[in-house]
VEXDREN-2710 file (C-alpha; in Angstrom, 1 decimal):
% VEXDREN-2710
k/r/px/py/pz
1/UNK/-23.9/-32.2/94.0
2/UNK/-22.5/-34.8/91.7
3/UNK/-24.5/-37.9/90.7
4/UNK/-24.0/-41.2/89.4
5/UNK/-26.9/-43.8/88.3
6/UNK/-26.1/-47.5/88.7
7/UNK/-28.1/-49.7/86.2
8/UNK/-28.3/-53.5/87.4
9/UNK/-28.8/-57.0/86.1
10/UNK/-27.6/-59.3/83.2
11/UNK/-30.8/-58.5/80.8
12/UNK/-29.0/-54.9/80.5
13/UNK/-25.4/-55.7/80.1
14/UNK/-26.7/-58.2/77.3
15/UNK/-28.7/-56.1/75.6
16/UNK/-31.9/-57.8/76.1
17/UNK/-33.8/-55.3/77.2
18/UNK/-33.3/-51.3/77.1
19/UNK/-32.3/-49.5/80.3
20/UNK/-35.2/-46.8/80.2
21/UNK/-34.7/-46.2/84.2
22/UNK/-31.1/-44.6/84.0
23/UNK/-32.8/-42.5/81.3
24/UNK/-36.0/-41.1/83.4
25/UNK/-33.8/-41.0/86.9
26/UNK/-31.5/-38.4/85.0
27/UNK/-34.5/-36.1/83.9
28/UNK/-35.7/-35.9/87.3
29/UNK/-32.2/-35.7/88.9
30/UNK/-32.0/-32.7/87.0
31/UNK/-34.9/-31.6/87.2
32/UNK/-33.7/-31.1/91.4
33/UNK/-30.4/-29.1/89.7
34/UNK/-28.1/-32.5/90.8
35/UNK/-26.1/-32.9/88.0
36/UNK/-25.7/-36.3/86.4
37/UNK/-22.1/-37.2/85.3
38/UNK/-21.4/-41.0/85.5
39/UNK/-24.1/-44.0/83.8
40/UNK/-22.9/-47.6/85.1
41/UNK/-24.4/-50.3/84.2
42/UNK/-23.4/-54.0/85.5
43/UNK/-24.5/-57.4/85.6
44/UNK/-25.5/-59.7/88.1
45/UNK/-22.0/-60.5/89.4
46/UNK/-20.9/-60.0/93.3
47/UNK/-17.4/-58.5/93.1
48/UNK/-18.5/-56.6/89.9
49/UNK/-21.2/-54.7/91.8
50/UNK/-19.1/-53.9/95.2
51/UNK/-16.2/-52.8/92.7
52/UNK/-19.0/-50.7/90.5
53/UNK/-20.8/-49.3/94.2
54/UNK/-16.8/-49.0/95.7
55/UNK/-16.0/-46.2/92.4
56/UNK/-19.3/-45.1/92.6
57/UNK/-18.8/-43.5/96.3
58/UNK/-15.6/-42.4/95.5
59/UNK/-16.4/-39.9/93.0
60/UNK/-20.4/-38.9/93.4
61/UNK/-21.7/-37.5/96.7
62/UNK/-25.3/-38.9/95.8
63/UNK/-25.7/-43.0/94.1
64/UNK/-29.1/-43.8/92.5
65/UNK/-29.5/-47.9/91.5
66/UNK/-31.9/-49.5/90.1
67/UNK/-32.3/-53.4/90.4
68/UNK/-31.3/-55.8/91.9
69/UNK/-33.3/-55.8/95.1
70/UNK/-35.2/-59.3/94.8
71/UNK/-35.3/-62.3/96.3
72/UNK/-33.2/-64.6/94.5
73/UNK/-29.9/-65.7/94.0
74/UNK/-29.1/-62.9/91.4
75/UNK/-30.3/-60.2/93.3
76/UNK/-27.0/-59.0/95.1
77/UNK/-27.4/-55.2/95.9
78/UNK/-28.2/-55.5/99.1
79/UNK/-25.1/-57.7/99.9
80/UNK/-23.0/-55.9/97.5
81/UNK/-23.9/-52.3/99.4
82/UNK/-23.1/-54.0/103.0
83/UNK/-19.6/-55.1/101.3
84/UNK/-19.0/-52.5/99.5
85/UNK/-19.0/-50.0/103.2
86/UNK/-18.1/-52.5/105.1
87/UNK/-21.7/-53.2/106.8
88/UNK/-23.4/-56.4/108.4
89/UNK/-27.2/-56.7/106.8
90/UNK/-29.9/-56.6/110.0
91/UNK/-33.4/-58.1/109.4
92/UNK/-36.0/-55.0/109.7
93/UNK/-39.3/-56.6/111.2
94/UNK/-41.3/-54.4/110.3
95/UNK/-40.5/-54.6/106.6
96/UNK/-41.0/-58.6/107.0
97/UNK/-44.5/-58.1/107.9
98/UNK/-44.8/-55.5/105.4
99/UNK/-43.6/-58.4/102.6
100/UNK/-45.3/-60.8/104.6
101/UNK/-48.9/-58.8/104.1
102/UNK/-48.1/-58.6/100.2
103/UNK/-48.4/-62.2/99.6
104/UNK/-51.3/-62.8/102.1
105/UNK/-53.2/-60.6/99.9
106/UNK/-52.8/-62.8/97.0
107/UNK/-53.9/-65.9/98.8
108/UNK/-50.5/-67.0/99.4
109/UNK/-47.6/-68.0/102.1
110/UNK/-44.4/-66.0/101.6
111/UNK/-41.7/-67.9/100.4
112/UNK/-38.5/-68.5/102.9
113/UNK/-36.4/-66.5/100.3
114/UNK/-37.8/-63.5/100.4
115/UNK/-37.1/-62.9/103.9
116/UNK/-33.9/-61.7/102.2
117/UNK/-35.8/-58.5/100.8
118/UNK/-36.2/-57.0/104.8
119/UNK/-32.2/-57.4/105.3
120/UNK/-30.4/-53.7/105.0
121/UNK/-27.0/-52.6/106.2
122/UNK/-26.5/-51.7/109.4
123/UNK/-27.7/-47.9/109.8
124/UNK/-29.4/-47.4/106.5
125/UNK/-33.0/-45.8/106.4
126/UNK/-35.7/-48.1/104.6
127/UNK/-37.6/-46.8/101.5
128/UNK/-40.9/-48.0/101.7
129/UNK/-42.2/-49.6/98.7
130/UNK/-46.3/-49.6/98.8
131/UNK/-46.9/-51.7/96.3
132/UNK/-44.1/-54.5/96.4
133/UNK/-42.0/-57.0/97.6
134/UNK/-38.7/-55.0/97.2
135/UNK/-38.0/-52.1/99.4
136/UNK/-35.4/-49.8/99.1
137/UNK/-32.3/-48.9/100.8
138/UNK/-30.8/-45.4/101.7
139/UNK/-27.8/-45.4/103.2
140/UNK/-24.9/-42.6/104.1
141/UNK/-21.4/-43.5/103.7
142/UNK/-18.4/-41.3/104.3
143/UNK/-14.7/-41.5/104.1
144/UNK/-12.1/-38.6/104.9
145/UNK/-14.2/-35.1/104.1
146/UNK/-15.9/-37.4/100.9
147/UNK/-19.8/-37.8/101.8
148/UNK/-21.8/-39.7/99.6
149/UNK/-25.3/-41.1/99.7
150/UNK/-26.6/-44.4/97.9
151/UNK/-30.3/-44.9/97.5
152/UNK/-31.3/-48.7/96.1
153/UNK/-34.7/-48.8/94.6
154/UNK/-35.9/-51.6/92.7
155/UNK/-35.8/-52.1/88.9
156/UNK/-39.7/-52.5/88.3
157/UNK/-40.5/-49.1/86.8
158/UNK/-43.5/-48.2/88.1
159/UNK/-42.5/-49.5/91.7
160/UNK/-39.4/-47.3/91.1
161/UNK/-41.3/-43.9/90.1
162/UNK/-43.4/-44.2/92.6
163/UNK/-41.2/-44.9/96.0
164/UNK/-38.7/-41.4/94.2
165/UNK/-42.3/-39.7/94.1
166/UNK/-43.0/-40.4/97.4
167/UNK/-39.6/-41.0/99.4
168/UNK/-36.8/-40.1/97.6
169/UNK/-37.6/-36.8/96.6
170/UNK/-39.0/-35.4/99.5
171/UNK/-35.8/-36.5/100.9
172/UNK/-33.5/-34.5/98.5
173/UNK/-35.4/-31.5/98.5
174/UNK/-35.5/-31.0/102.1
175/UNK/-32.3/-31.6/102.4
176/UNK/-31.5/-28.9/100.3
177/UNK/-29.9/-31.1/97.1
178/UNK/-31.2/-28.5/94.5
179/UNK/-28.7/-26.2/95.0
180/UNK/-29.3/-24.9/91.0
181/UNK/-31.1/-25.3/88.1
182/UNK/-30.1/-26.4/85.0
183/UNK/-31.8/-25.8/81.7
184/UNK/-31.1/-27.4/78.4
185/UNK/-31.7/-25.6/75.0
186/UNK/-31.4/-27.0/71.0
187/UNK/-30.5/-25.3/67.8
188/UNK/-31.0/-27.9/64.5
189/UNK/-28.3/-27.0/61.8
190/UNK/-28.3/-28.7/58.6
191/UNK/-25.7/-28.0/55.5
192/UNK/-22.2/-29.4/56.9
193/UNK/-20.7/-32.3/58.7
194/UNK/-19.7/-32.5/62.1
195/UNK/-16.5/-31.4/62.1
196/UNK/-16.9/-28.4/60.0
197/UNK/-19.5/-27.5/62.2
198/UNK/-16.9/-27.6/64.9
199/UNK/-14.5/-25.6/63.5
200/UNK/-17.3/-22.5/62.9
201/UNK/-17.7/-22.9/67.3
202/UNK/-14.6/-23.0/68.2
203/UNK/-14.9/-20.4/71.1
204/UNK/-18.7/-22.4/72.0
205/UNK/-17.6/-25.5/72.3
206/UNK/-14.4/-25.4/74.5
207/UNK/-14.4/-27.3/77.4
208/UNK/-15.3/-25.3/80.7
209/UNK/-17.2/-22.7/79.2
210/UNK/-20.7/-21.8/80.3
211/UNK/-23.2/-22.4/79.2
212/UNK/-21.6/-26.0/77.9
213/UNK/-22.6/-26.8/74.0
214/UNK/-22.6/-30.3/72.4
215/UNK/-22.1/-31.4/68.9
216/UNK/-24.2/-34.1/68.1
217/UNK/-25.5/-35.8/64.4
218/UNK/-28.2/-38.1/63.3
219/UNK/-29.1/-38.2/59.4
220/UNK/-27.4/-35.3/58.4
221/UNK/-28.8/-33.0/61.2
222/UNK/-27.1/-31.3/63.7
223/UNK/-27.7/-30.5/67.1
224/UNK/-26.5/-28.4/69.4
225/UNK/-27.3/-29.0/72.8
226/UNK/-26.8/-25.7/75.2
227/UNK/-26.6/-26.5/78.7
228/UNK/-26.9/-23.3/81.1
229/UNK/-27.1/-23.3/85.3
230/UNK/-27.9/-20.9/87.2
231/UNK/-29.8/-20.2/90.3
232/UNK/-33.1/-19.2/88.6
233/UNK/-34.6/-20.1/85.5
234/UNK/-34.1/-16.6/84.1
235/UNK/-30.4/-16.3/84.8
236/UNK/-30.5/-19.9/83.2
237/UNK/-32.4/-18.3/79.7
238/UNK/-30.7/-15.2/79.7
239/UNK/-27.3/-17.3/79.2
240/UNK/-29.0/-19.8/76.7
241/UNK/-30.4/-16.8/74.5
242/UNK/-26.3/-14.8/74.5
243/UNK/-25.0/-18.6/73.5
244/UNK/-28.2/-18.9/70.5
245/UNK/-27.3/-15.4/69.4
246/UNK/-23.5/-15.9/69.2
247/UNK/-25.0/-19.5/67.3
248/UNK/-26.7/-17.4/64.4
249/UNK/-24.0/-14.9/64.2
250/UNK/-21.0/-17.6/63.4
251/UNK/-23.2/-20.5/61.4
252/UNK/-25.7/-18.3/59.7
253/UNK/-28.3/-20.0/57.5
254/UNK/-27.0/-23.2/58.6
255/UNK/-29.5/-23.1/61.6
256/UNK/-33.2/-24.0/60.6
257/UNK/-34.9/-24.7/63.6
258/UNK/-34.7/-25.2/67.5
259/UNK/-36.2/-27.9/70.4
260/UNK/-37.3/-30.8/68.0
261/UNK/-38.0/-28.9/64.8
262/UNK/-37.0/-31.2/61.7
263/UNK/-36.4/-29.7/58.5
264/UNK/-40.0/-30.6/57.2
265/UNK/-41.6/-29.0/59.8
266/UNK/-40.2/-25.7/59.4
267/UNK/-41.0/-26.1/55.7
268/UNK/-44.4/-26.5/56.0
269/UNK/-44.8/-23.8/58.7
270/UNK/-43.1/-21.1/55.9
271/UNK/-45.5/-22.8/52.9
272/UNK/-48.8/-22.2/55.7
273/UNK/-47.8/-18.5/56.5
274/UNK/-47.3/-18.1/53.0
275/UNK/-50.4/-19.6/51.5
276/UNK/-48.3/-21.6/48.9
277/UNK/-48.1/-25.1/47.9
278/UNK/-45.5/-27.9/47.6
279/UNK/-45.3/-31.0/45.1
280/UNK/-42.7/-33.7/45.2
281/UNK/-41.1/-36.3/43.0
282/UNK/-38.5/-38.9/44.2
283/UNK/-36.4/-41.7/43.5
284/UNK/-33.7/-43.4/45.1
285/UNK/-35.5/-42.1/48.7
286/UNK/-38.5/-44.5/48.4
287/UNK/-40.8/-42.1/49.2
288/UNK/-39.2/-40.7/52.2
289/UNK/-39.6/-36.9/51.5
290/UNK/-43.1/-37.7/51.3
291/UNK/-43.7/-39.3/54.4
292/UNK/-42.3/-36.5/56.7
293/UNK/-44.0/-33.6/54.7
294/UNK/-47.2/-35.8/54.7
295/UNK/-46.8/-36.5/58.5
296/UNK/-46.4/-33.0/59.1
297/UNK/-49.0/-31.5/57.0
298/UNK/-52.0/-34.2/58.1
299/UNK/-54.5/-31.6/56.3
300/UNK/-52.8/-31.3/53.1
301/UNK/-53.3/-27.4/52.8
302/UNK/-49.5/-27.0/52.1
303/UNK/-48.3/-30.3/50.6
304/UNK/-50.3/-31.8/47.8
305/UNK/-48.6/-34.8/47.1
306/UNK/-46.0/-36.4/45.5
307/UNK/-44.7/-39.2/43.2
308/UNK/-42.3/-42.3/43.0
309/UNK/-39.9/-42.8/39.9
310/UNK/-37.9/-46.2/39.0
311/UNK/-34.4/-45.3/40.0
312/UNK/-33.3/-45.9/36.4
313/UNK/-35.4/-42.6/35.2
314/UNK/-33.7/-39.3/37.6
315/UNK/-30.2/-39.4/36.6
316/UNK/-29.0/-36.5/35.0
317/UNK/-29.2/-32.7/36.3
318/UNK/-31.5/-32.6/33.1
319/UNK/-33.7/-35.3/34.1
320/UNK/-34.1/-34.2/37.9
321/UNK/-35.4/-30.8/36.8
322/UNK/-37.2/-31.5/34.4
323/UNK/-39.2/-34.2/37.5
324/UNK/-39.3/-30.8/39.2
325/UNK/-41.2/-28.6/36.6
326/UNK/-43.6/-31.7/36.0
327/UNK/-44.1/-32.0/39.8
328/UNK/-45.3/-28.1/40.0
329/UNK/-47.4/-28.0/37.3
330/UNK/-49.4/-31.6/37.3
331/UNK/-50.2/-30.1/40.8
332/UNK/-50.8/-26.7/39.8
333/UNK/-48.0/-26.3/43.3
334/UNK/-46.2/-23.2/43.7
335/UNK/-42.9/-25.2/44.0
336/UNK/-42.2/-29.0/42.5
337/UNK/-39.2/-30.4/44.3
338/UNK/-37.3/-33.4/42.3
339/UNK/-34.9/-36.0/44.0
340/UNK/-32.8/-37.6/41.6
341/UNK/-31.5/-41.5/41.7
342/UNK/-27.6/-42.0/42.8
343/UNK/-25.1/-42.7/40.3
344/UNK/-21.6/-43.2/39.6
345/UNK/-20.3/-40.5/38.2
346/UNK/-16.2/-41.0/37.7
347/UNK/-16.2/-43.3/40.5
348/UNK/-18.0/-40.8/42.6
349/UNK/-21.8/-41.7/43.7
350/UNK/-23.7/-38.6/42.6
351/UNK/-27.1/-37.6/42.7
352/UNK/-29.3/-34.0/41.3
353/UNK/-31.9/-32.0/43.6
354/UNK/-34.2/-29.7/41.7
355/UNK/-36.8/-27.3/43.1
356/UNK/-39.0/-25.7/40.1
357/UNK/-40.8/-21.9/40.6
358/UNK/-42.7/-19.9/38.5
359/UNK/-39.5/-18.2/37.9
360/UNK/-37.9/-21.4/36.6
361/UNK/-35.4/-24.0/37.7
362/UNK/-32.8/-24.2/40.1
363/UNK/-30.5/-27.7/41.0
364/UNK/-27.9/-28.5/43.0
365/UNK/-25.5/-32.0/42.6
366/UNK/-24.0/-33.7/45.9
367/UNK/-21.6/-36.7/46.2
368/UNK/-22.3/-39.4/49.0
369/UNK/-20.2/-39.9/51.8
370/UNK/-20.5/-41.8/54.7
371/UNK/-22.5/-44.7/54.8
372/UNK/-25.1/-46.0/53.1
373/UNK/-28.2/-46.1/55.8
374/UNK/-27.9/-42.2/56.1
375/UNK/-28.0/-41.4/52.1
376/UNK/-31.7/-41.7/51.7
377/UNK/-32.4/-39.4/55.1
378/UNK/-29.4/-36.7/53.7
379/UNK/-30.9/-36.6/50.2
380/UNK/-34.0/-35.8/51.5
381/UNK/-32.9/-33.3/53.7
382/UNK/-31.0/-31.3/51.0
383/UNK/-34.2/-31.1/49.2
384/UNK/-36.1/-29.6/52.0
385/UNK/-33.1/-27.2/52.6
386/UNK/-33.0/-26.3/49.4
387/UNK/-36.7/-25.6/49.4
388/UNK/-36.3/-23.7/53.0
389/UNK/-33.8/-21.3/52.0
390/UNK/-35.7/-20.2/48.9
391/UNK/-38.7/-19.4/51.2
392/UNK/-36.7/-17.2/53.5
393/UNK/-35.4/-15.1/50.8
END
């Protein structure tokens, strides 16, 4: 089963407010094994939502929306669905006095308008919505051998969760939608761009393998995303852990971490086991590298702290370790990490990481690519990396 989600009203397609319902209806989609593959979103526009519902129809056999469903002149989902399959819209009584009831409980006299909200197309089943003025619509639509379903809830999210909680799901299940289960899985990887990364997986990342594995980057870190279904969980982990093994094997140390490990948390998990000690000194990352390993370590067992230099100070390989020798002993730390300030260096920007030990000094250089927003977040995550590699050996 192939599903779409329909996102609706002007306040998404501008960007005024963030479309968090496509988002949760996808996690419990799949958490039913119905595979999400199409996200539309559209504004409050007639032709542009029968066009959107028309495509939708075509190509998914089951057609969540959210929106749209109220009483005024923008609301057109109702009116776009009966269009869109060629319905007329019939007044449901019983979902009058069910509108009706809402507004008498608040001491007031329905409005003429919202009559509107009990019109659905002809032959659709009504989605009761307990605590609202906006039920829902499920309707079956054919054409040829292509069977589709559309269910129209409203775009209030708590009204929303609750009619799928209580309607909608039942629905699907018995029905027998789940027809597998899909699992999701994440290795972090850290050490090359994107592209190199791609080119270590070329055989894992081909399209129409199974389980699926995405490439994707924020600040330096990559993810890769394994999808696996199957028709139990087990068959579904059994694939993911052949697709994590054949990970290690082709990117090697590159992977540090899995699910939503971040470099510092993997650090200070090998300093803990280990019963040593970190100190820091930065520059040109403001503090950064002391924030996550700080946020990590609340009970400052592993991390002891760290230091802030003007930019103009950390500029040389020199300068950077000799930050990171200071940094170990003012602490009396096991290991004093240094990040150095960017310069140019024959038109190049440039920059020194140092990590101090009781068996000395060791420093790497880096030039900057990319741009400028992801420099502080990369520099910070060589350092940890640096630091990580030393503490597995």
């Amino acid at each position: 089963m192939i599903a779409e989600i329909v996102a609706i009203g002007d306040e998404l397609t501008s960007g005024q407010r963030l479309d968090t319902n496509t988002q949760w209806l996808s996690q419990q989609l799949e958490a039913l094994g119905i595979e999400v593959l199409f996200h539309t979103t559209v504004g409050d526009d007639l032709e542009a939502n029968i066009q959107v519902i028309k495509n939708a129809l075509a190509r998914a056999n089951l057609v969540i929306s959210t929106g749209g469903l109220g009483p005024t002149d923008d609301d057109l989902t109702r009116q776009a669905l009966a269009n869109a399959t060629s319905t007329k819209l019939e007044l449901d009584n019983q979902s009058l006095e069910h509108i009706q009831r809402r507004f008498s409980m608040r001491g007031r006299e329905m409005p003429p308008k919202n009559q509107i909200q009990a019109m659905f197309p002809a032959g659709s089943r009504i989605i009761h919505n307990p605590n609202g003025t906006a039920p829902g619509i499920d309707l079956d639509y054919s054409v040829g051998l292509h069977h589709s379903r559309f269910i129209a809830l409203p775009g209030v999210p708590a009204e929303m969760k609750e009619m799928w909680a209580e309607t909608v799901v039942p629905s699907l299940s018995g029905k027998g939608a789940a027809k597998k289960i899909i699992r999701h899985h994440v290795v972090k990887c850290f050490g090359v761009g994107e592209s190199h990364m791609e080119a270590l997986l070329p055989d894992l990342i081909k399209r129409g393998r199974e389980p699926r594995v995405g490439i994707t980057v924020h600040q330096a870190t990559i993810s890769l995303r394994i999808t696996a279904s199957g028709q139990t969980s087990q068959q579904c982990e059994e694939a993911i852990a052949d697709t994590v093994k054949q990970v290690h094997e082709a990117v090697g140390e590159l992977v540090f971490g899995e699910g939503e490990q971040e470099l510092q948390d993997v650090v200070i998990r090998d300093l803990l086991a280990r019963g040593e000690t970190l100190a820091t000194v930065e520059s040109s990352t403001s503090g950064l590298l002391a924030f996550w390993l700080g946020a990590v370590d609340t009970d400052r067992k592993a991390y002891l702290g760290g230091t802030i230099e003007m930019p103009v100070e950390l500029v040389s390989k020199e300068s950077v370790e000799k930050a990171a020798v200071q940094a170990r002993s003012v602490g009396n730390a096991t290991y004093g990490l240094a990040l150095g300030t960017l310069v140019k260096a024959d038109s190049a920007d440039q920059y020194y990481v140092a990590l101090a030990t009781k068996d000395g000094v060791e420093s790497i250089s880096s030039g900057l690519a990319g741009h400028p927003e992801i420099w502080g977040p990369r520099m910070a995550k060589q350092g940890l990396d640096l630091l990580r590699k030393k503490l597995v050996g």
